[in-house]
C-alpha positions in Angstrom: 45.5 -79.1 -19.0 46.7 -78.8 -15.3 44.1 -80.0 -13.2 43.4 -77.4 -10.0 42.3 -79.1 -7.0 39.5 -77.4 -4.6 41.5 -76.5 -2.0 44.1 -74.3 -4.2 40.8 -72.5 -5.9 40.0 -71.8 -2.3 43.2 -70.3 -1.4 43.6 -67.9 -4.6 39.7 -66.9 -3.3 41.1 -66.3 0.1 41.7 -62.5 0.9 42.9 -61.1 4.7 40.8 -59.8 6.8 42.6 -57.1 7.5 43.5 -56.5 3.7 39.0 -56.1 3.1 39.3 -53.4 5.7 42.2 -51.5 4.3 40.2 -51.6 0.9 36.6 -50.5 2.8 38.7 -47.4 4.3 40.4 -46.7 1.3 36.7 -46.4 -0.6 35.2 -44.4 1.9 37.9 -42.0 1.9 38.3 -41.5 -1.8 33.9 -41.2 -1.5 34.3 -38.6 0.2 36.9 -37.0 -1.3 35.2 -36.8 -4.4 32.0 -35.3 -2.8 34.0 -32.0 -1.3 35.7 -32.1 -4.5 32.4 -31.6 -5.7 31.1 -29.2 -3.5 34.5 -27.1 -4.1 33.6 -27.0 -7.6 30.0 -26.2 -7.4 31.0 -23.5 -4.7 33.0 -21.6 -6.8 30.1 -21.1 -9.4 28.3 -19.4 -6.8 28.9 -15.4 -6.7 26.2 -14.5 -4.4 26.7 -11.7 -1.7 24.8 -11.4 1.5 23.6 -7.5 1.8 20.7 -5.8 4.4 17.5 -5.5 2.9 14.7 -3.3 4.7 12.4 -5.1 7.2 9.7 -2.9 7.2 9.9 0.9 5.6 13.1 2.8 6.7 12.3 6.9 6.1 14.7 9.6 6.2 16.1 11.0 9.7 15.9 7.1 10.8 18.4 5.7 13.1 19.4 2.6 11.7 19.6 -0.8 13.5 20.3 -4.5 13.2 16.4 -4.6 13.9 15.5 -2.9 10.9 17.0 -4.9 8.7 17.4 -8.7 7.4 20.5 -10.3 6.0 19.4 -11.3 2.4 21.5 -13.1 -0.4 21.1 -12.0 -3.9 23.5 -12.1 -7.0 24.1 -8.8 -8.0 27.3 -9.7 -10.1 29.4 -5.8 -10.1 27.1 -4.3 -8.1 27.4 -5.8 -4.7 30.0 -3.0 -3.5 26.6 -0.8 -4.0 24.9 -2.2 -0.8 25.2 -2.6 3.0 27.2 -5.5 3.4 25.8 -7.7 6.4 29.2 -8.4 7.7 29.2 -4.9 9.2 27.3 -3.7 11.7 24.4 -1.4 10.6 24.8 2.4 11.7 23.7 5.9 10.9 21.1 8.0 9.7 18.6 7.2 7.3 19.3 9.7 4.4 16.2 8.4 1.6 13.4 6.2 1.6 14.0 2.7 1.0 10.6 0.4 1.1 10.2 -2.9 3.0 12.2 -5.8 1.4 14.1 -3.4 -0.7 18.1 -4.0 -0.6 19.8 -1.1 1.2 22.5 1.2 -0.5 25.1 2.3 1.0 24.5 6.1 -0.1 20.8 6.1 1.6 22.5 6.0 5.1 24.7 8.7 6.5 24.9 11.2 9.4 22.0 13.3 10.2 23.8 16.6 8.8 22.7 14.9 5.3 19.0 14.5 6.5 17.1 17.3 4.1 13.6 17.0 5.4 12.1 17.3 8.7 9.0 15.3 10.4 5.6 17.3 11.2 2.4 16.0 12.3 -0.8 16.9 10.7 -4.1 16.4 10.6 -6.3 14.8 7.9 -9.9 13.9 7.4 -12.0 11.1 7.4 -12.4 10.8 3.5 -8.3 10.5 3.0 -8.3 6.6 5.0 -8.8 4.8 2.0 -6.1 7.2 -0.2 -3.0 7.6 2.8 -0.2 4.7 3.0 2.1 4.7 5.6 5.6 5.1 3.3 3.9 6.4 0.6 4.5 10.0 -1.7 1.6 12.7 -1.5 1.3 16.6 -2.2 0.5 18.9 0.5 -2.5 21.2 -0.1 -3.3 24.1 2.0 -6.6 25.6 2.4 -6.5 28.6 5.0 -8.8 29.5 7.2 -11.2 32.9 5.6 -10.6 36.3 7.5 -13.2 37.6 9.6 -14.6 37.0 12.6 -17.1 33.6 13.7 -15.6 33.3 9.8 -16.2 29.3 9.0 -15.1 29.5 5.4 -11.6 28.0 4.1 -10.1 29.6 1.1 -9.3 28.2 -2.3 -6.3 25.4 -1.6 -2.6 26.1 -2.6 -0.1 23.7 -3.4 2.8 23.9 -0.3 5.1 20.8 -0.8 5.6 19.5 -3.7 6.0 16.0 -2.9 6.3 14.6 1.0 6.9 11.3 2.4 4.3 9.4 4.4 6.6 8.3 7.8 3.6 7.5 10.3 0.2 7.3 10.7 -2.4 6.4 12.8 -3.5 3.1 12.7 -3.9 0.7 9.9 -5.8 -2.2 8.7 -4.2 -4.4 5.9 -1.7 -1.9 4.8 -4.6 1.0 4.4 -4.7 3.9 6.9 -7.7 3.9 8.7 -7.5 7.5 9.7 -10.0 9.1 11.8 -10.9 12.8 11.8 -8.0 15.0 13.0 -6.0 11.9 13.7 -2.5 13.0 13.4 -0.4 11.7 10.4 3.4 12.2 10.1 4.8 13.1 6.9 9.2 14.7 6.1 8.8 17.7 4.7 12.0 19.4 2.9 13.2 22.0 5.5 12.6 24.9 2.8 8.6 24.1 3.1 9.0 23.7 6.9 8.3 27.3 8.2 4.5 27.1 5.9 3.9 24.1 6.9 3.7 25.0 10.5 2.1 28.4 10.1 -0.8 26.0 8.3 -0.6 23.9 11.3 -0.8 26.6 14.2 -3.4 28.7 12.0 -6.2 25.6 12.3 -5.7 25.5 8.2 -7.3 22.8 6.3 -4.5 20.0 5.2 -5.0 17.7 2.2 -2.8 15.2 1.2 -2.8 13.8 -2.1 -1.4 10.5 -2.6 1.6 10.2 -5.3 3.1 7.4 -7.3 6.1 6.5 -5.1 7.7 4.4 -8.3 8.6 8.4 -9.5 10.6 9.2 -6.1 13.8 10.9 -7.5 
């Protein structure tokens, strides 16, 4: 058997300086080649869209801003094309309600010919604050003043919109209204109901609105 001596064990050990660089590079690139690899791979899995949702209520005959809305991700796999895309500037009229931190669809905003309701003010009573939400449904009852003169009476109520959207009241503690009495509250009415609604207004007719479940908004 050949007998190696120290100094050649040493010598076969010995590696360049420059050659321990080369490899440390070399590692550190292929390290991180592997870790965008990875990324690239784990990227592709992810078919997310970003869309506007609603920051707070939007309600028909809104104009729409940026400030109204928030840029939200979601996966919505065929449906994205259904949704304001957040790459485009938000514009337009607001043509249906849409509730806070609900995603926006494209056919809720158009141009104000589309708007089918119109906003009036009206005044409620004391007993409604703990019923009325601001972007809620409710029915409009009407109860018209009696005939006659120093006459104090109201008659029996009559249904005149069928269903109206809550778009302002107030003021409001934790979401409730906190209505006062004759405090105005806004609500759309469809432009059909528009002419009654103001003849109950200017009249001094008693106004009652009766909340609705807004889960059955067509």
């Amino acid at each position: 058997m050949k007998d190696v001596s120290p100094g050649a064990q040493a010598a076969r050990r010995f590696v360049p300086t420059g050659m321990k660089d080369v490899r440390w590079v070399v590692g550190i690139v292929l390290l991180a080649l592997g870790v965008l690899g990875t990324l690239r791979v784990i990227g592709s899995f992810d078919d997310s869209v970003q869309v506007w949702s609603a920051k707070s209520a939007l309600v028909p005959g809104q104009r729409l801003t940026s400030s109204d809305l928030v840029p939200t991700r979601v996966r919505l796999d065929d449906r994205g094309g259904q949704y304001l895309s957040s790459a485009t500037q938000p514009g337009g009229v607001v043509q249906r309600a849409v509730g806070a931190g609900e995603l926006v669809p494209k056919n809720a905003v158009g141009d104000a010919s589309g708007v089918t309701v119109r906003a009036l003010s009206v005044n409620v009573e004391r007993g409604q604050a703990d019923v009325i939400r601001s972007g809620g449904d409710v029915e409009v009852w009407v109860s018209d003043k009696k005939e006659g003169a120093g006459s104090t009476g109201f008659d029996k109520p009559h249904q005149s919109v069928e269903r109206a959207l809550v778009s302002h009241v107030g003021s409001r503690s934790g979401g409730v209204v906190a209505v006062a009495d004759g405090s105005p509250v806004e609500i759309l009415v469809p432009r059909e109901s528009l002419p009654a609604m103001i003849d109950a207004v200017n009249s001094g007719a008693r106004i009652t609105l009766v909340p609705l479940d807004s889960a059955a908004r067509s």
